[in-house]
C-alpha positions in Angstrom: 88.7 87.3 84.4 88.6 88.2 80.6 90.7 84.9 79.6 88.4 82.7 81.7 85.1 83.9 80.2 86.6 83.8 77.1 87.6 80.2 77.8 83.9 79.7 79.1 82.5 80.5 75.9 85.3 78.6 74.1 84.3 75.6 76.1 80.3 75.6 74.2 80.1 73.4 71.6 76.0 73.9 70.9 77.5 77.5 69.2 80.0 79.6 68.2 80.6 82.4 71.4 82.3 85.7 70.7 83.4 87.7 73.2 83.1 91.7 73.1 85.4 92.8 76.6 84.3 96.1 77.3 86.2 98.1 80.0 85.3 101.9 80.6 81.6 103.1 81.2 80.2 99.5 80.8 76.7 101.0 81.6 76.3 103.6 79.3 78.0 101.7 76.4 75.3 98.5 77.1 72.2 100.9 76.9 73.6 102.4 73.8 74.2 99.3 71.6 70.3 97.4 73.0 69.3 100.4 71.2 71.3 99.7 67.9 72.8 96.0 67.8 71.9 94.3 71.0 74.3 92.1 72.1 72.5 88.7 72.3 74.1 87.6 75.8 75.2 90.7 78.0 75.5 91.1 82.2 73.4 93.5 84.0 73.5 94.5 87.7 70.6 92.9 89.6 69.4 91.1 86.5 68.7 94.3 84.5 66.5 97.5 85.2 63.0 98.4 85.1 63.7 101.0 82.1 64.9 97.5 80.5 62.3 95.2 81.4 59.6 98.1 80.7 61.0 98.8 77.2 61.3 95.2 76.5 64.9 94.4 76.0 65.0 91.9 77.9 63.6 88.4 77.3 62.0 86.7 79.4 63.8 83.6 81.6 61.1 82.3 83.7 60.9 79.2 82.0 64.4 78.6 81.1 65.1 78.4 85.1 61.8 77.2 86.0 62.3 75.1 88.8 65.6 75.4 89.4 65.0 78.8 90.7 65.0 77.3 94.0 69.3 76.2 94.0 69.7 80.1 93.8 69.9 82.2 97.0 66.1 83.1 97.6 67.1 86.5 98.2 68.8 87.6 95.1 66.2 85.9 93.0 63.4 87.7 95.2 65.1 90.6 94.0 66.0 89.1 90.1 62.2 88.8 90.2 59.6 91.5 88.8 55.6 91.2 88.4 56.4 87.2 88.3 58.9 87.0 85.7 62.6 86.8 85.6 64.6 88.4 83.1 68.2 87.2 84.3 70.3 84.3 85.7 72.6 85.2 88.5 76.2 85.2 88.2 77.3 85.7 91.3 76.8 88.0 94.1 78.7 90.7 96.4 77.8 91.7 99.3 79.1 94.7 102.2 79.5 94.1 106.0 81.5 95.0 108.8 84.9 95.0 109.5 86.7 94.5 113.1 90.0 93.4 114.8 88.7 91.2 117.5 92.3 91.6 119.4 91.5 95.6 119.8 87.5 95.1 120.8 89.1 92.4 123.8 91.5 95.0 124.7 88.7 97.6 125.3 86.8 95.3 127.4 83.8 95.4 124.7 82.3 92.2 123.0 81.4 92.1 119.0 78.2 94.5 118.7 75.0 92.8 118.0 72.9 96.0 118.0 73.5 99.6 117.1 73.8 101.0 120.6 76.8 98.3 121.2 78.1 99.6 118.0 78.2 103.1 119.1 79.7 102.3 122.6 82.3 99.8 121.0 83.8 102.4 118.4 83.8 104.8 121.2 85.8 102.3 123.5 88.5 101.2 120.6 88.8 104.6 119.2 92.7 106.5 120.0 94.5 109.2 119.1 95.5 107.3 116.4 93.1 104.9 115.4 89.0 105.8 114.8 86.4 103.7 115.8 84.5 103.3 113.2 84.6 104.4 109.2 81.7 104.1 106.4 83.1 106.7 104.4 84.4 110.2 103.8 80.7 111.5 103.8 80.3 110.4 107.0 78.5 107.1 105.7 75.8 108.2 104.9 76.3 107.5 100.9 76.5 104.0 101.5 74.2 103.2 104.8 71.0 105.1 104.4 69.4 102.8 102.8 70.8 99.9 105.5 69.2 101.9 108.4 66.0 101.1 106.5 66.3 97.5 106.6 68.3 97.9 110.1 65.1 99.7 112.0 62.8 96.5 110.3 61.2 98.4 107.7 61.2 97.0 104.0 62.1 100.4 100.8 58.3 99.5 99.5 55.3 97.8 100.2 54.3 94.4 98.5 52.9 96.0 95.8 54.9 99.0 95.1 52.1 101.1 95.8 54.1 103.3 98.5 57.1 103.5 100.5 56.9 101.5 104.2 59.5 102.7 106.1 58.3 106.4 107.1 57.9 105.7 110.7 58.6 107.1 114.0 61.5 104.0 114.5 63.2 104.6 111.6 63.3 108.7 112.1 65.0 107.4 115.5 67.1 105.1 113.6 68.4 108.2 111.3 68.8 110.5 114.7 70.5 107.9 116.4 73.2 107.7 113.4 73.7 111.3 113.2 74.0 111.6 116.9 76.8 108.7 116.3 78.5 110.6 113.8 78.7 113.7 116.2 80.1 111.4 118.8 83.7 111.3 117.8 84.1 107.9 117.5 83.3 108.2 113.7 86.4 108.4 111.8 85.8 111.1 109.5 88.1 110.6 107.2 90.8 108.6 105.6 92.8 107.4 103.0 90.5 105.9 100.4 86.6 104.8 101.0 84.7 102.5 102.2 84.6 100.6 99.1 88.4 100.3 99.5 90.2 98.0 102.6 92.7 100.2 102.8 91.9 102.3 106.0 91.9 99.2 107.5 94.6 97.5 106.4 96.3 100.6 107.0 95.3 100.7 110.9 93.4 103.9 110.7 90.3 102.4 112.1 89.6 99.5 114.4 86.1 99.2 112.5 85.2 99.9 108.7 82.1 99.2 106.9 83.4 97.5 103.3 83.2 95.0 100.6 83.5 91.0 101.2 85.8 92.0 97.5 88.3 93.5 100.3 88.8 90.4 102.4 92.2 89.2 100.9 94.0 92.5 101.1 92.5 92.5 105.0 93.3 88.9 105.7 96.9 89.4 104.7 97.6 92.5 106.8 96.1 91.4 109.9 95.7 87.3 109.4 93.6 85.7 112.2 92.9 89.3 114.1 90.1 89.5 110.9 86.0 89.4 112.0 82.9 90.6 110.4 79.5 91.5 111.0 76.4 92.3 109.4 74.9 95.9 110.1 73.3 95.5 113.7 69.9 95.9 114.1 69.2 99.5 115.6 65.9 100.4 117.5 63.5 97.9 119.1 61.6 96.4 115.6 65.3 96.2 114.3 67.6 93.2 112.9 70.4 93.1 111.5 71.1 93.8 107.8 73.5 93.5 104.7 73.4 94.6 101.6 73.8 92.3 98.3 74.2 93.1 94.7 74.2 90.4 92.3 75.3 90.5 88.7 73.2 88.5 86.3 72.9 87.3 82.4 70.6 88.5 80.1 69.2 87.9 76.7 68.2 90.7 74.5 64.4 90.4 73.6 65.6 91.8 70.1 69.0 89.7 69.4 69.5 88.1 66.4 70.4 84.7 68.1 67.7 84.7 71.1 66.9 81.2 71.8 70.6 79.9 71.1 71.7 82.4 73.5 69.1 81.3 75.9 70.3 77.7 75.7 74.4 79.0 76.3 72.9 81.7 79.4 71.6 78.0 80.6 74.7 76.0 79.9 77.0 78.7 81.6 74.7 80.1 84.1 72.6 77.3 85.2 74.2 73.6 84.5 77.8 74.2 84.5 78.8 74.9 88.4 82.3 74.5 88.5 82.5 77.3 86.1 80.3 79.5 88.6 82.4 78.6 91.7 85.9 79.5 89.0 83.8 82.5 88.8 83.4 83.9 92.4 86.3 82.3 93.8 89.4 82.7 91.3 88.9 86.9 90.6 88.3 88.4 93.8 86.3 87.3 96.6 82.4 87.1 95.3 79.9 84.7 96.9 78.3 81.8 94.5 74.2 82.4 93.3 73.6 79.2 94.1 74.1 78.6 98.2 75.2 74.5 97.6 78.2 76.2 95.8 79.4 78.0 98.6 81.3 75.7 100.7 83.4 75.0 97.3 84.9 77.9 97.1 87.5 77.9 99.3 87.3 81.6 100.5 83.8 80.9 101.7 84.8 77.7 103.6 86.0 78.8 106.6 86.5 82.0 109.0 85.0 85.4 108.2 84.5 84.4 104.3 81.9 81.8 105.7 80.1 84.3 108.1 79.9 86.7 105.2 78.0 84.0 103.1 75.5 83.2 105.5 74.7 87.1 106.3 73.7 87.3 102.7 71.2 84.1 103.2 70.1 85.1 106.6 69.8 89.0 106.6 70.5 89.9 103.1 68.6 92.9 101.4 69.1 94.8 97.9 67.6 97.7 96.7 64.0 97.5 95.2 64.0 97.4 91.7 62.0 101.1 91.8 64.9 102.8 93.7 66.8 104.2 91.7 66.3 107.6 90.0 64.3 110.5 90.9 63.1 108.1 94.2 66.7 107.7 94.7 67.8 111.0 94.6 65.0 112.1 96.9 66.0 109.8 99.3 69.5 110.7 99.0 68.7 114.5 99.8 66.3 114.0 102.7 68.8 111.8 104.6 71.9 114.1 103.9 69.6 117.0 105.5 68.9 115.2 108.2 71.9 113.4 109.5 74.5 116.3 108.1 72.1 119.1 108.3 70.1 118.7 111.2 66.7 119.1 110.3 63.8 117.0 111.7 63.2 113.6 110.0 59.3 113.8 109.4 59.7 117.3 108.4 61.9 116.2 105.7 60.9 113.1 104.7 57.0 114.3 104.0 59.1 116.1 100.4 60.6 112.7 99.9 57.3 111.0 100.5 55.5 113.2 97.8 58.3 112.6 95.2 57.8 108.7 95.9 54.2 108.7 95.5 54.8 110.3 92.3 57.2 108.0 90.9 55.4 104.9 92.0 52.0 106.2 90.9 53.7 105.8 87.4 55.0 102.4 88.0 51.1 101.4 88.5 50.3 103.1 85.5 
């Protein structure tokens, strides 16, 4: 990946493109130097942070896209999006979902799960001595699905406005008692080899289901070949739809680089015009899924089998985090769900402690 963006910028003739590579704690390297000597073209998960955009190292892109905001997936730029401005253009977008050998679900006389109670009852039908049911995780999965059960119930993180949090609702405490009572089951595989981020338990056969990254999908096609299906999250609860997470990573311009609008015009060229470069992009490193949904059926991954399901998840049920989670919001939601699911204690109980710590936190966002 380093040699082709290095032979993307080599490829701009409107200015001369240097390349800084930086491996290691990307994150805390990048908030160091926009304090120093901003980089003038830098990426940024979900199209940079509200610390960013609220200190103003960020320029604003609004106009630079204008109306070709609409050839990018509608959901990442919803997300890409903050009081009306847009301060990055996607690169290219990730996305999780779920995992299953259709050969082992046929052989336990159970059809692909569509809702959460069919997911329960399948993972308890395919689940052996030797093989669990289902895996998200070695916490159980609740690191990495908490905020899914949100979205999965029907509820949105926030309100329109970011005024308070619109999920604290007597279907989604059922949502989180129905998970841990799925977890208690047994056919929850409670740990394994690597995590859920990693293919391996289920390349390995450990588990006939695992929750995972579309980045997985090679290693998983080449152990099990055409016995390979995914799924978004299935709706759980009666108000509930299915749901799958996306992150997307996107270029910015810093507000205070030396070279802003020629590195607008390049974040343009690279970003915006030059498509073959953005399908090289998500198809030749990895498995990733093109910004811009007319792209997708080019790269050749996408085109055909689970890669093409797992696109259209991310156009039809795809959600990311709100721009405000993240933080002490973050952390309290992370606590309150941990003491509920692995704890046991009642969901309204502990949620009115999270509710307070949100209020607080978005009560300075409309500050």
């Amino acid at each position: 990946m380093k040699e082709a963006v290095e032979r993307y910028a080599s490829e701009y003739t409107a200015a001369t493109v240097d390349v800084k590579w930086t491996p290691g704690d990307y994150g805390t390297i990048l908030a160091a130097e926009l304090l120093t000597s901003p980089p003038d073209v830098f990426e940024v998960e979900q199209g940079g942070s509200l610390d960013m955009i609220r200190s103003g190292q960020l320029a604003d892109l609004t106009d630079l896209i204008g109306d070709r905001v609409s050839e990018f997936n509608p959901a990442v730029m919803d997300r890409f999006t903050f009081e009306g401005k847009i301060h990055g253009i996607p690169q290219t977008i990730d996305m999780q979902l779920l995992y299953y050998r259709p050969s082992l679900l046929e052989a336990a006389g159970v059809k692909p799960p569509t809702t959460f109670d069919e997911l329960a009852a399948a993972a308890a039908a395919v689940k052996t001595a030797d093989v669990g049911g289902f895996f998200a995780g070695n916490d159980g999965g609740i690191g990495v699905l908490g905020t899914i059960l949100i979205w999965a119930s029907g509820h949105d993180q926030l309100t329109e406005d970011r005024s308070a949090v619109a999920f604290l609702t007597d279907d989604f405490y059922a949502a989180l008692t129905s998970y841990r009572d799925f977890l208690n089951s047994g056919a929850v595989l409670p740990a394994a080899s690597a995590e859920w981020y990693d293919g391996a338990p289920f390349v390995n056969g450990e588990t006939a289901m695992q929750w995972g990254g579309l980045w997985s999908l090679p290693d998983i096609k080449a152990a099990w070949g055409d016995d390979v299906a995914v799924l978004p999250f299935p709706a759980i609860g009666a108000k509930g739809r299915p749901a799958v997470p996306f992150g997307a990573f996107g270029a910015c311009v810093a507000a205070d680089g030396k070279n802003v609008d020629a590195a607008k015009e390049f974040v343009k060229w690279l970003w915006i015009d030059q498509e073959d470069k953005q399908v090289d992009f998500s198809n030749s490193y990895g498995t990733h899924i093109p910004a811009k949904p007319a792209l997708v059926a080019k790269a050749d991954k996408l085109s055909e089998g689970p890669g093409k399901d797992a696109a259209q998840f991310v156009a039809d049920s795809g959600f990311a985090n709100d721009i405000m989670w993240s933080g002490a919001l973050g952390i309290a939601f992370g606590t309150a769900l941990s003491n509920v699911i692995k704890g046991g204690a009642d969901p309204a109980s502990e949620f009115a402690a999270f509710e307070a710590t949100a209020t607080a936190e978005l009560a300075k966002l409309q500050g």
